[in-house]
C-alpha positions in Angstrom: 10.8 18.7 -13.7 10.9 14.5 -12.7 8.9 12.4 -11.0 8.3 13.0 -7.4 9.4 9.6 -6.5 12.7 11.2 -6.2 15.3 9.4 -3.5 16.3 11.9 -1.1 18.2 10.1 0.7 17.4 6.3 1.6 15.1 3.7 0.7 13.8 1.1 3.0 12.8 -2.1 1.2 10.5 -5.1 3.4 8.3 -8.3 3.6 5.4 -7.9 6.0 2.7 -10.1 7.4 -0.5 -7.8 8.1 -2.7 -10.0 10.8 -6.4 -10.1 12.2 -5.1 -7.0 14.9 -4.3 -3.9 13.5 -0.5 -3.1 13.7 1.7 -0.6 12.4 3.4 -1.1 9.1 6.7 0.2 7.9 9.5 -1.6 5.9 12.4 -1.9 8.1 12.6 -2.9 12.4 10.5 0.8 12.6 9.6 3.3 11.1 12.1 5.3 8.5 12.4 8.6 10.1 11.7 11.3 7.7 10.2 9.4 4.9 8.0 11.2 2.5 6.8 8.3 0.3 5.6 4.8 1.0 4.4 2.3 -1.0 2.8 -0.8 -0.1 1.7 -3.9 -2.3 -0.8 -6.8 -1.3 1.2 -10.2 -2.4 -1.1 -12.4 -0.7 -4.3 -13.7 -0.8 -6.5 -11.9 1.2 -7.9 -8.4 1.8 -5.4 -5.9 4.0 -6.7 -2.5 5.4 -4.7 0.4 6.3 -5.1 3.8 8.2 -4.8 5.3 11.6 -4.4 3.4 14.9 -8.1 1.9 14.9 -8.4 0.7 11.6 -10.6 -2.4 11.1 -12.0 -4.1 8.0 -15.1 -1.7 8.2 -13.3 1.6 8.6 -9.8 0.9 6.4 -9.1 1.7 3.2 -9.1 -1.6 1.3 -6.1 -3.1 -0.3 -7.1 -6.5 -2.8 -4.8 -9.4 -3.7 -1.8 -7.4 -6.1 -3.2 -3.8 -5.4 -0.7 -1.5 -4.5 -0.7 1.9 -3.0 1.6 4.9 -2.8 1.2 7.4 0.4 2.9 10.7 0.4 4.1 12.4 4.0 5.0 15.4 4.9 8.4 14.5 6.0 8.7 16.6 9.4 5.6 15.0 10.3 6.3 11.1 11.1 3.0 10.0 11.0 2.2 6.2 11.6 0.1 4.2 8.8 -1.5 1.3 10.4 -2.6 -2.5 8.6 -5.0 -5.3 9.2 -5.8 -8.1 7.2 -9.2 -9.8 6.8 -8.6 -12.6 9.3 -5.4 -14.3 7.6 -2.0 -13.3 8.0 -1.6 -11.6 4.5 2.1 -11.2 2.8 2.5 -7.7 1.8 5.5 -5.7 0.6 6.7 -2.2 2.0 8.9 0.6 0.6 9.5 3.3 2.4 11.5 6.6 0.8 13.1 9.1 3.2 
């Protein structure tokens, strides 16, 4: 029994800014390899999207000023999660749990 936001091994902790051209996000110099949780929290002003490699404001899934989200992964997978803001380079914060 426990929460599933059980640390494994190592946490990654970061300060991102999502801009106008989708990039990938992750909260260290790369991707944490292995990870199976990541949670991401809008600290800024504007609208931030996330998905795959071509997400845009009209495709991504839409993260408002203080929302946060939590994104499980299969571990053995290391799939990328990808961010763009809604013109304004947006603060966000990044935790990833591997």
């Amino acid at each position: 029994t426990g929460s599933n936001l059980a640390l494994r091994q190592t946490i990654v902790t970061g300060a991102k800014t999502v801009a106008s051209t989708a990039a990938e996000i992750f909260a260290g110099s790369s991707r944490l390899v292995g990870r199976h949780a990541m949670v991401i929290t809008n600290v800024g002003a504007g609208h931030v999207y996330i998905g795959a490699s071509d997400v845009t404001m009209n495709n991504g899934f839409p993260l408002f000023p203080g929302d946060t989200i939590r994104i499980d992964f299969n571990p053995a997978s290391n799939v990328p999660m990808f961010a763009v803001s809604d013109g304004a380079n947006i603060n966000v914060r990044v935790v990833e749990l591997a």
